[in-house]
C-alpha positions in Angstrom: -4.4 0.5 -43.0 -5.5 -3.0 -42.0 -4.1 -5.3 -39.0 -1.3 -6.7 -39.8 -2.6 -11.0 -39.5 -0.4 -11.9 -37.0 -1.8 -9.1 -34.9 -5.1 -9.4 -35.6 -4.9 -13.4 -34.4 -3.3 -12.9 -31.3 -6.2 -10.1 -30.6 -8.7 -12.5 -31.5 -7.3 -15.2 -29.2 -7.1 -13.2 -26.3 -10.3 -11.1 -26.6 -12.0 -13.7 -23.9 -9.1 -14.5 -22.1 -8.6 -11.5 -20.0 -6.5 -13.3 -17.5 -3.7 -14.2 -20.4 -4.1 -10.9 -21.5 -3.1 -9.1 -18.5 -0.5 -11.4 -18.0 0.9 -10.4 -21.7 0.4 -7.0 -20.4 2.4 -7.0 -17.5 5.2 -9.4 -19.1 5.4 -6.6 -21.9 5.3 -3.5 -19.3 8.0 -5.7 -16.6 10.3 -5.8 -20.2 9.7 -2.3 -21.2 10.5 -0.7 -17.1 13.2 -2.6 -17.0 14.8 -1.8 -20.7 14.7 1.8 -20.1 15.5 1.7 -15.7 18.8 -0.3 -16.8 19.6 2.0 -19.5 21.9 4.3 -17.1 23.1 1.3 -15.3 24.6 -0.6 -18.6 26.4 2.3 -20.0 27.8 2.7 -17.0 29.4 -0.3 -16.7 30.4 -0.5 -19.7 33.6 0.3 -19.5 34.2 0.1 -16.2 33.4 -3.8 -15.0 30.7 -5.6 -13.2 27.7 -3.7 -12.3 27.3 -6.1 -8.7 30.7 -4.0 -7.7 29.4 -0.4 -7.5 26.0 1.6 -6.5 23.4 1.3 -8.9 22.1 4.5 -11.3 19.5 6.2 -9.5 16.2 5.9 -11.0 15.2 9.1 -13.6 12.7 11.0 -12.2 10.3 10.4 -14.5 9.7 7.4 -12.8 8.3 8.7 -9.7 10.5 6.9 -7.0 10.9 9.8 -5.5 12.0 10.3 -1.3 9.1 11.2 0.4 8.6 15.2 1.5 7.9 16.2 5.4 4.4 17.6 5.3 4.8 21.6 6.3 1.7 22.6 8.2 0.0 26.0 9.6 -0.8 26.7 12.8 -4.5 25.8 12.1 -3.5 22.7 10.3 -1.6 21.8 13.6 -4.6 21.9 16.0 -7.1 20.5 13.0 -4.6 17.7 13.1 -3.8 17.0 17.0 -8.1 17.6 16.7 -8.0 14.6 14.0 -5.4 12.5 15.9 -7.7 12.5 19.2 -10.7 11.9 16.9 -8.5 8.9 15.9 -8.8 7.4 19.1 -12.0 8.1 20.2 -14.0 4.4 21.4 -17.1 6.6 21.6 -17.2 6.4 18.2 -18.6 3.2 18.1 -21.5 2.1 19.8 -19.1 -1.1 20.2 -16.1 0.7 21.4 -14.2 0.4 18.8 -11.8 3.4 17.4 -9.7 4.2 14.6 -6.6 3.2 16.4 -8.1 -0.2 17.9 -6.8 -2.2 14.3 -4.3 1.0 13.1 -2.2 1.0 16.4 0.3 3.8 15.6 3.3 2.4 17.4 2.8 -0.8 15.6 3.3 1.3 12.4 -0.7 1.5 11.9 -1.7 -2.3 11.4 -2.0 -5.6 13.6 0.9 -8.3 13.9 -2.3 -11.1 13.5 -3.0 -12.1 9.9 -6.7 -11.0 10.0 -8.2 -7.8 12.0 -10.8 -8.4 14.8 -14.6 -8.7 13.4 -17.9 -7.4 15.2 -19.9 -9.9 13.3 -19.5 -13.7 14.3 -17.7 -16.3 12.2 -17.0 -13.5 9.3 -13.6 -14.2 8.0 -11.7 -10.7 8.0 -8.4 -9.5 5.9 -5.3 -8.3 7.3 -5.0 -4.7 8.8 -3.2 -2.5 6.1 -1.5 -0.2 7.8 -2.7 3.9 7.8 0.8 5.6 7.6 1.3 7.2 4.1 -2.5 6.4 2.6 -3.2 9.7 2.1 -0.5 8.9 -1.2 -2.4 6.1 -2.0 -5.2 6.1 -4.9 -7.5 3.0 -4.5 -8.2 1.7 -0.8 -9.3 -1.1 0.4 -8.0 -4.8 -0.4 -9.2 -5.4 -3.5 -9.1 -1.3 -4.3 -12.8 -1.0 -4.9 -12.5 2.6 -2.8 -11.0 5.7 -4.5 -11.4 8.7 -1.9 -10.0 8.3 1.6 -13.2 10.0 2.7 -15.0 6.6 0.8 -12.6 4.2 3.0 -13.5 6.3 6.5 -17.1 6.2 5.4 -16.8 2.3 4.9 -14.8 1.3 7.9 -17.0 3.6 10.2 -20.1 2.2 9.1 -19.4 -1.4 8.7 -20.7 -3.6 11.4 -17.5 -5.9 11.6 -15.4 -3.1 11.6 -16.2 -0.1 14.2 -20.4 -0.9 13.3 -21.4 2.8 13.7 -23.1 5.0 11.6 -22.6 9.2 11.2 -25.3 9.7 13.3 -24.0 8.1 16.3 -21.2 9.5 15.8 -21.6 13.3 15.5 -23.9 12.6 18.6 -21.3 11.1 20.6 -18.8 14.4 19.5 -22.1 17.0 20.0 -22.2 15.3 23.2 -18.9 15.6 24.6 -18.3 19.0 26.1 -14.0 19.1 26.1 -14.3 18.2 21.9 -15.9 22.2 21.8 -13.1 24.7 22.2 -11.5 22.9 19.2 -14.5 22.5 17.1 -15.0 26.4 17.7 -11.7 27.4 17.1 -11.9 25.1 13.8 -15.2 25.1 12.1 -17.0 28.1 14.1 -18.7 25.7 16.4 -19.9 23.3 14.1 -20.0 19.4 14.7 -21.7 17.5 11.9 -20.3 14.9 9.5 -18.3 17.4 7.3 -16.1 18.8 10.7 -15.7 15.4 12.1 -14.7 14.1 9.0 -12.1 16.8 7.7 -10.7 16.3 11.2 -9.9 12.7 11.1 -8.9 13.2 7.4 -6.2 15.8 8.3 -4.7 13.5 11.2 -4.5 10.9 8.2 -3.1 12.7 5.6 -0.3 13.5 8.2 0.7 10.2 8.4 3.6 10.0 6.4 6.9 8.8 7.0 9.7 10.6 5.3 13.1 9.9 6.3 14.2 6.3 5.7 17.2 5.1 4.2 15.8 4.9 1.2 14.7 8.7 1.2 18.1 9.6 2.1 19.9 7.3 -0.8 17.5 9.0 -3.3 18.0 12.5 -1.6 21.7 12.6 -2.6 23.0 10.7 0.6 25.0 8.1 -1.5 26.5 5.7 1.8 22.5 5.9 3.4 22.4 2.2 1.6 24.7 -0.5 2.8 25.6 -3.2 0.1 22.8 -5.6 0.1 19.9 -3.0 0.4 21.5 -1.2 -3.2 22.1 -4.5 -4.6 18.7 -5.6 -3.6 17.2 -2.3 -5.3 18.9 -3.8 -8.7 17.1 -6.6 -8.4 13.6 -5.1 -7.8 14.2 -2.8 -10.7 15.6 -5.9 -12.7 12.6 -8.3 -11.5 10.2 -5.6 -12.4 8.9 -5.5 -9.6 9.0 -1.5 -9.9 6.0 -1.7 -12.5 3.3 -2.1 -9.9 5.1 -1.0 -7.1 5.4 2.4 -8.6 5.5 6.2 -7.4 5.7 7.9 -4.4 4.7 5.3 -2.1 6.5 2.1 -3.8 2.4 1.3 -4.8 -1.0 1.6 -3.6 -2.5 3.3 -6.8 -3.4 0.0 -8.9 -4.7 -3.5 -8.3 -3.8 -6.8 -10.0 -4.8 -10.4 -10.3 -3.2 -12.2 -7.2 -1.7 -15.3 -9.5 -0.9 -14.5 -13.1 1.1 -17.0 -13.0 0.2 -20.2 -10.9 -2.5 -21.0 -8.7 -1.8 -19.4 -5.3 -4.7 -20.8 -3.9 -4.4 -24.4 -4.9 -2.3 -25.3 -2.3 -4.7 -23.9 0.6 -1.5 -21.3 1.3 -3.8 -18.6 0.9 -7.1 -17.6 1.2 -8.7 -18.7 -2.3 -12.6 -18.0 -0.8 -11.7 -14.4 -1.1 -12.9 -13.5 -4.4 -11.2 -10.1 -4.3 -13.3 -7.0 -6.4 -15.7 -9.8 -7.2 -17.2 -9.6 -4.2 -17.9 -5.7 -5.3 -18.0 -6.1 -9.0 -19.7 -9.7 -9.5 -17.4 -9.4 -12.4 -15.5 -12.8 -13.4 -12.7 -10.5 -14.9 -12.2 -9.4 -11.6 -11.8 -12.9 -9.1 -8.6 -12.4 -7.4 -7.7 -9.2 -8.2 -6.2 -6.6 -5.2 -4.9 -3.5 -4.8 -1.0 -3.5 -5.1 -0.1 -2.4 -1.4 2.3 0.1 -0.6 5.6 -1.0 0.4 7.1 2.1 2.7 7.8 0.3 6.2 7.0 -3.0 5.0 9.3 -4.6 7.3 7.2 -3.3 10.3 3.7 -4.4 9.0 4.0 -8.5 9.4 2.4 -11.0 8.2 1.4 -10.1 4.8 -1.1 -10.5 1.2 -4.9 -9.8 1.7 -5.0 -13.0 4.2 -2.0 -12.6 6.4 -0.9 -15.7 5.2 3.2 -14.9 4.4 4.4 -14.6 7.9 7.6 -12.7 6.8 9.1 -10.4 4.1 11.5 -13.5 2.4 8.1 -15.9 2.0 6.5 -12.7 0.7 9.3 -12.1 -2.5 9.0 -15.8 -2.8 5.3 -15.7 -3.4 5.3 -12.5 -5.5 8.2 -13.6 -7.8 6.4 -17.4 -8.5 2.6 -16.2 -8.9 3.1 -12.6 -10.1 6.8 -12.8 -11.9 6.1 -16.7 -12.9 10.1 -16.8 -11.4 11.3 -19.1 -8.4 13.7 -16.8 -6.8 17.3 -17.6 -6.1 17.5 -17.5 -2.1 20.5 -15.4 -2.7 18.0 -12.4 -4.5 15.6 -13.4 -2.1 17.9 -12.6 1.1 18.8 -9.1 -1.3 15.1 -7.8 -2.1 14.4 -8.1 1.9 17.6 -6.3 2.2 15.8 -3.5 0.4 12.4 -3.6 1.4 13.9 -2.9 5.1 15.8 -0.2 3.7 12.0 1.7 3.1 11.2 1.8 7.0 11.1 5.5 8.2 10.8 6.8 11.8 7.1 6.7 12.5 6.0 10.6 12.7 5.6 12.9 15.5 2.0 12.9 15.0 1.6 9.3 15.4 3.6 8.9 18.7 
């Protein structure tokens, strides 16, 4: 059977436009989300009055906003962990000094409260910290999502010379050559201290990161009163916005990118940084200027200032910029003041691990 015209037009007219087509994309998939998440929530108001009065439907599972689950570990996992966690903040990593923790300070809730890390190399304009608690749920790392292994985004940020400007060989030198690291790496990996152990180590400690436990856990969990007004009306609205479609699953994102700007230009105004070219800079692809990982947004109230530059100081100038450039909507301040309600509902007690 042939395409109907009208089809067939509107393929031809997008075919070198991938820009509008993603946009029809995501317009289409924010319409569908939100058809079927407020399927529960309209017959049940139905017949019993405004929906603004009462808690919202949970979300069906199938959705995959689910609470997060306390990681269970072995004895063995313990010590590989508390192994990892030291590992974490070892300077001697870097001939430069500079350790895992040094930009993913745990008791700031793994990032940096200034909008761009710290840089080894001179004049080399950096991106904001993203923080380290929960990656292990993430799929694509990085800023612009270019990594898809966590062992890929230790292998980058070890190695490169703004960041911790070390290499593997230093590295399992500095370890070899420390005699307190060898009762663990004994007990661990039968006395072996290469690449592989180190690694495994610090991956362990990282995968550990996660923060079960927030209000928004609990409220999914069953605990309908967890939520106060304004955080479940606020949870409407990101499932009404569409917001939901990229901030999906587990960890409310960090498993696709997107163009930063389907709608509007949020670099015309010099409010962000438009220099960035986002996976360009990987791909040399002009499909992919702008384009960035979707961050995660468990304990987004703790991780200020935000986007790729650090250029939103706070949560309500982030919603405003997401809902213009990526919803093509200027949010009512009242939504606004609802959404933040929300996204503070996601912050968790940091884990024992990371105190």
């Amino acid at each position: 059977m042939s395409e109907p015209p009208g089809i067939r037009r509107l393929v031809d007219a997008l075919r070198d436009r991938p820009r509008q087509l993603q946009r029809l994309v995501v317009m289409i998939v924010v319409v569908g989300m939100g058809l079927v998440l407020l399927q529960p929530l309209l017959r049940e108001t139905r017949d019993t009055g405004p929906a603004e009065a009462r808690e919202p439907a949970m979300v069906p599972p199938e959705h995959a906003v689910l609470p997060l689950p306390a990681p269970t570990l072995s004895p063995q996992q313990q010590r590989k962990v508390a192994l990892g966690r030291r590992l974490f903040r070892e300077s001697a990593l870097s001939p430069r000094g500079m350790a895992c923790a040094s930009c993913h300070p745990l008791a700031r809730y793994g990032t940096l409260p200034q909008p761009r890390s710290p840089s080894l190399v001179k004049d080399r304009r950096e991106r904001n910290v993203p923080t380290v608690l929960n990656v292990a749920l993430n799929s694509r790392f990085g800023w612009d999502g270019h990594l898809t292994s966590l062992q890929a985004q230790l292998d980058e940020v070890l190695t490169n010379p703004a960041h911790m400007g070390s290499n593997w060989s230093h590295v399992v030198a500095a370890v070899a050559g420390d005699p307190t690291y060898q009762e663990d790496f004994d007990a661990l990996y039968g006395g072996r201290i290469d690449q592989e152990t180190i690694s495994d180590a610090l991956l362990a400690f990282e995968r550990a990161l996660v923060t079960p436990g927030s209000p928004f856990d609990r409220y999914l969990s069953g605990e309908s009163d967890a939520l106060d007004e304004r955080a479940l009306a606020g949870f409407r609205r990101f499932r009404e916005y569409g917001c939901i479609a990229c901030h999906q699953g587990r960890n409310l994102g960090g498993n696709m990118t997107a163009v930063y700007g389907l709608f509007g230009d949020p670099f015309a105004s010099g409010g962000a940084d438009g220099e960035d070219l986002g996976l360009k800079r990987y791909t040399g692809r002009e499909d992919d200027r702008h384009v960035f990982r979707v961050p995660s947004l468990r304990n987004v109230a703790m991780t200020a200032p935000y986007l790729h530059d650090g250029s939103a100081p706070d949560l309500a100038e982030a919603v405003r910029r997401m809902g213009r450039y990526q919803l093509g909507k200027r949010l009512p301040e009242r939504d606004v003041v609802l959404l933040v309600a929300f996204l503070r509902s996601l912050t968790a007690p940091l884990p024992e691990v990371a105190r």
